[in-house]
N, C-alpha and C positions, 0 to 999 in steps of 0.2 A: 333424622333423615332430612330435614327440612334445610340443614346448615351445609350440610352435605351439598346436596342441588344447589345452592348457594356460591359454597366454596368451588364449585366441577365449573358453575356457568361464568364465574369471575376469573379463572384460569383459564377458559376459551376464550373470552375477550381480550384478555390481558395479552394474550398471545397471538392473536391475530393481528392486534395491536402495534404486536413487536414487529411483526412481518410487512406490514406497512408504515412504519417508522424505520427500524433499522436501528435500534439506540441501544441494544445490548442490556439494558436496563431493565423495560416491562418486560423482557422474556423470563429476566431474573424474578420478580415481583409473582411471574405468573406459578413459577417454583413453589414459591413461596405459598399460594394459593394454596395447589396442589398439597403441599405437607399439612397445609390445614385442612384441606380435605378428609387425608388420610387420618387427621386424632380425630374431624367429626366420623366418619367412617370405623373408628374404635371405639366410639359414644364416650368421647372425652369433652370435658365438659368446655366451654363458649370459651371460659379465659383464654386455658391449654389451646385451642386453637386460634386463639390471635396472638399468643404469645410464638406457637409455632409458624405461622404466618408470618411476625415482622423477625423473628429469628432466620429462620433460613431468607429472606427477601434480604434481611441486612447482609449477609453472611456474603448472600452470590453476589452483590453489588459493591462492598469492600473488599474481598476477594478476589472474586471469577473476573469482573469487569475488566478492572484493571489490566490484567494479564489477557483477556480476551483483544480488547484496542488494542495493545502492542502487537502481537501475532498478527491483526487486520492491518495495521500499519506498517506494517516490515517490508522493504523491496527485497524483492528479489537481488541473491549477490551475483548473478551469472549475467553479464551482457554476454549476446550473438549478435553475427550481422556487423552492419556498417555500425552500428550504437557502439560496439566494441572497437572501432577504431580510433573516436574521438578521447582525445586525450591524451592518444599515441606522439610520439615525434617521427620526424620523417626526415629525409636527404632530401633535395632539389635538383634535379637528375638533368632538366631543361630549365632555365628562367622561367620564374612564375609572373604571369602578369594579368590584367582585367582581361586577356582575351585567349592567353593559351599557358600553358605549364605542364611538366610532366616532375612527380617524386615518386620516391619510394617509403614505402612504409611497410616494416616487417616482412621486406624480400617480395613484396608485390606493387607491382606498378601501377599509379592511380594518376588520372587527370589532375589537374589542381589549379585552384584561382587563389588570389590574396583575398584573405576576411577582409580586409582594408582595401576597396576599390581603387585607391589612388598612389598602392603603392609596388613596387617592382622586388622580387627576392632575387635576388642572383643564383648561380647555379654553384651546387657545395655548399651551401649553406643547408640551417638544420632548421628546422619549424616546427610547432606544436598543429595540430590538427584539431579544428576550434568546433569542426562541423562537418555533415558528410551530407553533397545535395543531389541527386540520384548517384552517377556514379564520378563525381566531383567534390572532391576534399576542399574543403573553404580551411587556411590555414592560416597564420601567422608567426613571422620571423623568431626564434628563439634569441634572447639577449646574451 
């Protein structure tokens, strides 16, 4: 009973731990407690539960981990909004310059300035769309 209380209070730390850390790791470790919990909980003897202890703690941190970071590290594949328009191309419907320009992009018509401050796009010409600054596409010339 005594390894028990042991094992119960090492998997609440371990895990509170996690929750103030964030490392995917002591939440695993805390697992790991817990199964040792469970053989002292079946009055199995001290080895059997530190072998069950560093078995599943290895297990979720070679395993679960791994594959846990990538899923938290994935972007999202759906741009919306103006984010979805950078990287678009565009027509130049009026001369683009540091002070006025009008293009089109995907059949809608958007303000626009040069990314490049100092320089002029002519009208019919085609542009990459570098950036979107409220409702003003920052663009630059396609080669």
């Amino acid at each position: 009973m005594g390894l028990l209380v042991v094992w119960l209070i090492a998997a609440v730390v371990l895990g509170v731990a996690e929750l103030l850390t964030g490392t995917l790791a002591l939440g695993l470790v805390a697992v790991g407690a817990l199964a040792a919990a469970l053989a002292a909980g079946l009055d199995a003897p001290a080895l059997l539960q530190v072998a069950a202890f560093a078995v599943v703690s290895v297990a979720g941190i070679v395993l679960i981990r791994p594959y846990a970071l990538r899923r938290l590290q994935r972007r999202p594949g759906l741009r919306t909004g103006t984010a979805a328009l950078v990287g678009r191309t565009g027509l130049v419907l009026d001369e683009v310059s540091p002070h006025s320009g009008r293009i089109r992009i995907g059949g809608e018509e958007w303000s626009a300035r040069p990314y490049d401050e100092s320089s002029t796009i002519p009208a019919g010409s085609t542009v990459d769309v570098l950036q979107i600054k409220g409702a003003t596409a920052l663009v630059y010339p396609r080669e």
